[in-house]
PADREN-39802 format. One record per residue (C-alpha): residue number from 1; x, y, z. Coordinates in steps of 0.02 Angstrom, whole numbers. Layout:
+-----+--------+--------+--------+
:   k :     px :     py :     pz :
+-----+--------+--------+--------+
: NUM :      X :      Y :      Z :
...
+-----+--------+--------+--------+
***
This chain:
+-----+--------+--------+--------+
:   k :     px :     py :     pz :
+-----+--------+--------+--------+
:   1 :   4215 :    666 :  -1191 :
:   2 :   4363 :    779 :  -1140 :
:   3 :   4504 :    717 :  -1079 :
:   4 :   4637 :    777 :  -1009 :
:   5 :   4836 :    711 :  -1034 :
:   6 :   4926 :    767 :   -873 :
:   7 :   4794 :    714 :   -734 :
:   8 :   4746 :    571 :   -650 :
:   9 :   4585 :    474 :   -672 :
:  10 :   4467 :    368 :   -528 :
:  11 :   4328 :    232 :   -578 :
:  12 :   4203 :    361 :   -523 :
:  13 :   4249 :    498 :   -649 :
:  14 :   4344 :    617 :   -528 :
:  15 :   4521 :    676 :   -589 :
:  16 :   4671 :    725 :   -475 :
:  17 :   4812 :    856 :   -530 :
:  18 :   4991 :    835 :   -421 :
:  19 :   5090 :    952 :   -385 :
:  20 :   5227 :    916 :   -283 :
:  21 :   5159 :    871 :   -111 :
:  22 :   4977 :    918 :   -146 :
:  23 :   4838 :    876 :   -272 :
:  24 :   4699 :    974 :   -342 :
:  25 :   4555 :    856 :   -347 :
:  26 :   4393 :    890 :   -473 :
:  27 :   4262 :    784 :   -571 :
:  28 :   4298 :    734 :   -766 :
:  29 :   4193 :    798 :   -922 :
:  30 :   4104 :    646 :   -906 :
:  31 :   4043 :    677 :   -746 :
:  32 :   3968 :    841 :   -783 :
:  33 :   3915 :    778 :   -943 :
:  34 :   3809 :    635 :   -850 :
:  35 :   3747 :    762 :   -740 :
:  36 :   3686 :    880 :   -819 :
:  37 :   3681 :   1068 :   -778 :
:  38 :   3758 :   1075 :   -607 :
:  39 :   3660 :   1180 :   -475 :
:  40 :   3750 :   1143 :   -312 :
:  41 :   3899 :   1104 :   -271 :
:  42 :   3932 :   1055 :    -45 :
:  43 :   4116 :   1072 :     -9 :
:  44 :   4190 :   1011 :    132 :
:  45 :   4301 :   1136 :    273 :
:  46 :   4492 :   1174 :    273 :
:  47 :   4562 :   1058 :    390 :
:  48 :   4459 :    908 :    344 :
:  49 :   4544 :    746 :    329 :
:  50 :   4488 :    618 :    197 :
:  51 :   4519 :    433 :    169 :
:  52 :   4557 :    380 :      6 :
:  53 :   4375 :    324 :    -84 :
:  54 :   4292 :    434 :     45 :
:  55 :   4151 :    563 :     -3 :
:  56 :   4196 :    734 :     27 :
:  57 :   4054 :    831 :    -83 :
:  58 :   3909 :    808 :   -167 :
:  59 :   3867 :    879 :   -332 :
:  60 :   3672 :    927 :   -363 :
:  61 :   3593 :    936 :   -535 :
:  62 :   3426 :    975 :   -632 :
:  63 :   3433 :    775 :   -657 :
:  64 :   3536 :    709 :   -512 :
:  65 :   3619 :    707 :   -352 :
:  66 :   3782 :    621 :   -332 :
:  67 :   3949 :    620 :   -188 :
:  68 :   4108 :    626 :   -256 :
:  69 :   4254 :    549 :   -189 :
:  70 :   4427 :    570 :   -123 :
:  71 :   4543 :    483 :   -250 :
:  72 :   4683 :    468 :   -138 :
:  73 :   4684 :    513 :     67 :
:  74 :   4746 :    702 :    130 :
:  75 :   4679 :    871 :    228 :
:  76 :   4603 :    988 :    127 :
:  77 :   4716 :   1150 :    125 :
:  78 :   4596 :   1236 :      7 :
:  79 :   4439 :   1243 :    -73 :
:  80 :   4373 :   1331 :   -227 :
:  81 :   4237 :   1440 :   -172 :
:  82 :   4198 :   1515 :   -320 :
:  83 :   4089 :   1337 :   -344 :
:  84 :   3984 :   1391 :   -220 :
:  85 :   3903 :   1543 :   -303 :
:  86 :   3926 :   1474 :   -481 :
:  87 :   3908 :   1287 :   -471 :
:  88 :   3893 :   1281 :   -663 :
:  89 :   4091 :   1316 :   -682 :
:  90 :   4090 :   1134 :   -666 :
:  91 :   3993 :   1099 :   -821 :
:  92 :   4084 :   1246 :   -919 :
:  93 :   4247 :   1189 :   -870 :
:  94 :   4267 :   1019 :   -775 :
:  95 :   4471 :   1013 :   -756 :
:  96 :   4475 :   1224 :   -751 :
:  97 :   4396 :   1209 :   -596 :
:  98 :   4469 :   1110 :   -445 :
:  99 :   4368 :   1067 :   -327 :
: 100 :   4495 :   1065 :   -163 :
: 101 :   4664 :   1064 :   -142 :
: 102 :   4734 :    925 :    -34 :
: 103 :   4885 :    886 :     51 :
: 104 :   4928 :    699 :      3 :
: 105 :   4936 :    587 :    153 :
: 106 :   5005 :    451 :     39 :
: 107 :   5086 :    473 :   -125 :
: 108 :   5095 :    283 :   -155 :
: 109 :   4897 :    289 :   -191 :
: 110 :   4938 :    409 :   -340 :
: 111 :   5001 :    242 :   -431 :
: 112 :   4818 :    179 :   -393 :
: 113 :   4765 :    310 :   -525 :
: 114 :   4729 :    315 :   -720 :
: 115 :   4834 :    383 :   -824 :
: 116 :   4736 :    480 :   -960 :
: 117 :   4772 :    342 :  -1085 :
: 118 :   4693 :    194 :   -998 :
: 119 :   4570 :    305 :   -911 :
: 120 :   4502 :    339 :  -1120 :
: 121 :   4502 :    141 :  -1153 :
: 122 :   4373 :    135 :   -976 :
: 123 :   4281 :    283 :  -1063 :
: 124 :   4244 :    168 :  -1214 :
: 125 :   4202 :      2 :  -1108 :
: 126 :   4070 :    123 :  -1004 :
: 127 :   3970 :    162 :  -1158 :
+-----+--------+--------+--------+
***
C-alpha cells in the first residue's frame, strides 16, 4: 500500500493534510484498496461542523459501503465536487483527491494523528 510521507494517518484509514489553519481530509490507499472500485461518494455541505471521530461521508462500492470519519473537529470550508460525478478518483488517486477542506477547531488533536512512519508499522500489524 501507498503511503504517503507528509500527511497524517487515523485508525480508520483516513489521512489529513495541514495547512496552516485548515486541513484537507481524504481516505488512504488502503481504504480504496479494501473497497474496491468506488461508485459513490455522499459529501457533506459547506458550513457543516464536525466532531473529531464523527462521520461526515460515506463511501459506496461494488463490494461495500462504509462512513468515513472526521480525524480531527472543524467546519467544512470546501468540498471536492469533482467526487461526486467521478467517485472513482478515489481509487485512481486516494491522497490526489481531498475529500473536504476543513477549518481546524483544534490543532492540539493533530498530535492525535500518525505520522506516516508509525501509521506503515499499523499497516503491517493489520495484515
Amino acid at each position: 500500500m501507498k503511503v504517503e510521507k507528509d500527511l497524517l494517518y487515523t485508525n480508520d484509514h483516513e489521512w489529513v493534510k495541514v495547512e496552516g489553519e485548515f486541513a484537507y481530509v481524504g481516505i488512504a490507499d488502503y481504504a480504496q484498496h479494501s473497497l474496491g472500485d468506488i461508485v459513490y461518494v455522499e459529501l457533506p455541505e459547506v458550513d457543516d461542523e464536525f466532531e473529531k471521530e464523527e462521520a461526515f461521508s460515506a463511501v459506496e462500492s461494488v463490494k461495500a459501503a462504509a462512513d468515513v470519519f472526521m480525524p480531527v473537529g472543524g467546519k467544512v470550508v470546501e468540498l471536492n465536487e469533482e467526487l461526486i460525478d467521478e467517485p472513482a478518483l478515489l481509487n485512481t488517486d486516494p491522497y490526489g483527491n481531498w475529500m473536504v477542506k476543513i477549518e481546524l477547531a483544534n490543532k492540539e488533536e493533530l498530535d492525535e494523528l500518525m505520522n506516516s512512519e508509525d501509521y506503515e508499522k499499523f499497516l503491517a500489524e493489520e495484515e
